[in-house]
N, C-alpha and C positions, 0 to 999 in steps of 0.2 A: 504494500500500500504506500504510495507516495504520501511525503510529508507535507503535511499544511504549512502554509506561509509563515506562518506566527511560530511553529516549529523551527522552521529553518533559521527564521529571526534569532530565533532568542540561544539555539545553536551557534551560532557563528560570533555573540557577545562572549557566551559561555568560552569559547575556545582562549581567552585572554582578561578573562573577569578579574577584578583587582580584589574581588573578595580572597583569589588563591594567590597572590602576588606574596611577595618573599616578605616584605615588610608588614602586609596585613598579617601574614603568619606568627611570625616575633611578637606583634600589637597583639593579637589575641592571647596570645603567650601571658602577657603582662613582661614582656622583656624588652619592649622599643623606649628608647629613652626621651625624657621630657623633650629636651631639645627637637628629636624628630615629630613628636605631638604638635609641638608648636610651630616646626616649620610646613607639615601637612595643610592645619587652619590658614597660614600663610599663602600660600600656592594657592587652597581650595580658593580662598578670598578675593586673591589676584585671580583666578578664570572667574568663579562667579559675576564678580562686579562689572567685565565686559560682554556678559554674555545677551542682555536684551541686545545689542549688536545682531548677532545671529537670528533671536528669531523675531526680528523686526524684520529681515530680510526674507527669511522665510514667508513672514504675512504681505510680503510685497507681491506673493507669488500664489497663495495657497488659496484653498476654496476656505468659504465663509466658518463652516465650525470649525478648521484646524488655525484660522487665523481667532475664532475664540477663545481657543482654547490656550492658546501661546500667547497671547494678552492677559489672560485672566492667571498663568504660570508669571509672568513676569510680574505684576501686581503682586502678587502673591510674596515674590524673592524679596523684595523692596518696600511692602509696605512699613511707613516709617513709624506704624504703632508695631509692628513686630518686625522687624528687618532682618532675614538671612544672613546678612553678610554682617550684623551686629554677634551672628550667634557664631559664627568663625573667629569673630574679633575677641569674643568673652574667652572661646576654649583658648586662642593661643597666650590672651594673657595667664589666663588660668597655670599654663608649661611656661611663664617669663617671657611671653612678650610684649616688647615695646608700640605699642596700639601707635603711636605717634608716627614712628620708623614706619613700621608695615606698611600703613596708607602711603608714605613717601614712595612705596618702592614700586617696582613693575614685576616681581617673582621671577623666578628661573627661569634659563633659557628655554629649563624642558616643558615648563607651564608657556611660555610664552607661543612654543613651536604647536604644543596642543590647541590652545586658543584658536592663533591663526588658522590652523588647518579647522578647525570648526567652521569656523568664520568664511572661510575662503569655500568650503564645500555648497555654505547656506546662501551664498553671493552666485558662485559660478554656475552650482547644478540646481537640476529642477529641485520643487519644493519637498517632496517627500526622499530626496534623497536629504535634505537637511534634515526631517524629522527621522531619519534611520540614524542620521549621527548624532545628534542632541539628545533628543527621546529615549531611544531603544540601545544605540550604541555605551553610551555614555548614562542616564538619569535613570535609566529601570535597572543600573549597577547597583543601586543602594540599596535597597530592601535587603539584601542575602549581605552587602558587604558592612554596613550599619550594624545590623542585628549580631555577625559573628563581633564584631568589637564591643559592642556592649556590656556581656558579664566581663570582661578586663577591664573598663573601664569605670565600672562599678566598685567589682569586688575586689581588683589588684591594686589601683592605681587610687580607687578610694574619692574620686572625684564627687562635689555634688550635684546635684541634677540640673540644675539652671546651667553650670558650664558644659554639660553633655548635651545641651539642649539640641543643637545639629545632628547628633545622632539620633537620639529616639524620636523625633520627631523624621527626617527622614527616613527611616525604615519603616514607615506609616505611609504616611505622603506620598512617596514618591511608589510604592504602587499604584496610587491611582496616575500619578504624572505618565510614568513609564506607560502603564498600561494604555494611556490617551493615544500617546507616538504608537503604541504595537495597531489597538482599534483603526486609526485614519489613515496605515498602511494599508491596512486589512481591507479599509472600506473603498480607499480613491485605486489602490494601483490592481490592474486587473490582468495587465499584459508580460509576459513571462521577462519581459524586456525592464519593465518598471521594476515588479520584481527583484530580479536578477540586482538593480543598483541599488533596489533596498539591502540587501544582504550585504554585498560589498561593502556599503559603507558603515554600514552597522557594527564589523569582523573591523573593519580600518579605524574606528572610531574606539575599538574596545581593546585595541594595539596602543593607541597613541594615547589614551587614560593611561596603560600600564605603561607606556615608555615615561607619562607625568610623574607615575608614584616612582619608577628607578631614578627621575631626578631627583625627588624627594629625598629618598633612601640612601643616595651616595653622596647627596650634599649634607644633611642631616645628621645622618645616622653615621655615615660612615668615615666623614672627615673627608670625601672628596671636594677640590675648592671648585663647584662649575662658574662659583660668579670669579673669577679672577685668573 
């Protein structure tokens, strides 16, 4: 029996999900050091904060509910009674960081290269190959990669819950997010050809998250210097 679309999607993320990535391993551990905690919040900070970027491009292109749906997702990261990128900024102070410094910066080269190739897929190619990278590639990562770091960061690391808030709140959320991008694949692309770049970029998208977190991991964690 040939596989469904939504199969094949969530196969081809699977094949490089940062939930198995070396450093999420360690984290779960309770053995990744504060430092890498807070240069993670960092990085995630720096892509989140450019990302209406991307799917403002997308809605320049997409039929009406997937352009609802991706307004009502950026609304959502920003609104400034509860702000996403406030809940990035609380955990990396939470691990010693400099909330000041942070905002100064523009994150690693290997956050910066992820970004662009977002950004440049939701510009160049049609619409739904942006929501294969964003959506399904990239945002329905959370739920399984959230959830495995939460008892670490409970019971090892001993954090309180207002600084975890990024996690347990996405590992909620963001199956419906995820799930939105996998639905308006499902529903708009019908031709094996659409398809076909759904998948690609989903498998491309779920490569260049895990090449984000080896930035992370060797600048962080491991004393590699990549800013210098």
């Amino acid at each position: 029996m040939a596989k469904s679309f939504r199969r094949e999607l969530e196969e081809a993320v699977l094949e490089r999900h940062c939930a198995f990535h070396p450093m999420t391993e360690k984290w779960a551990r309770g053995e990744l050091g504060k430092k890498a905690m807070m240069g993670w919040a960092v990085e995630q900070y720096h892509w989140v904060r450019h990302m209406s970027e991307s799917a403002f491009l997308v809605c320049s292109k997409a039929p009406d509910d997937v352009v609802y749906n991706e307004i009502d997702n950026v609304h959502e990261e920003t609104d400034p009674e509860h702000s996403h990128l406030d809940m990035m900024l609380r955990f990396a102070k939470a691990n010693g960081g400099n909330i000041k410094k942070i905002k100064a910066g523009e994150g690693l080269p290997t956050t910066r290269s992820w970004l662009a190739w977002l950004i440049n897929v939701s510009r160049q190619q049609p619409w739904y190959c942006g929501i294969a990278a964003t959506r399904v590639g990239t945002e329905s990562q959370s739920p399984m990669l959230y959830s495995k770091l939460l008892p670490a960061l409970r019971d090892v690391y001993k954090f309180n819950e207002p600084d975890i808030e990024h996690f347990w709140l996405h590992s909620e959320v963001d199956i419906e997010h995820g799930g939105r991008g996998f639905d308006a694949l499902v529903k708009h692309c019908k031709s094996s050809e659409q398809k076909a770049a759904c998948i690609h970029f989903a498998r491309e998208s779920a490569r260049m998250r895990w090449f984000h977190f080896d930035g992370i991991y060797l600048h962080y964690e491991m004393g590699y210097p990549l800013t210098e």
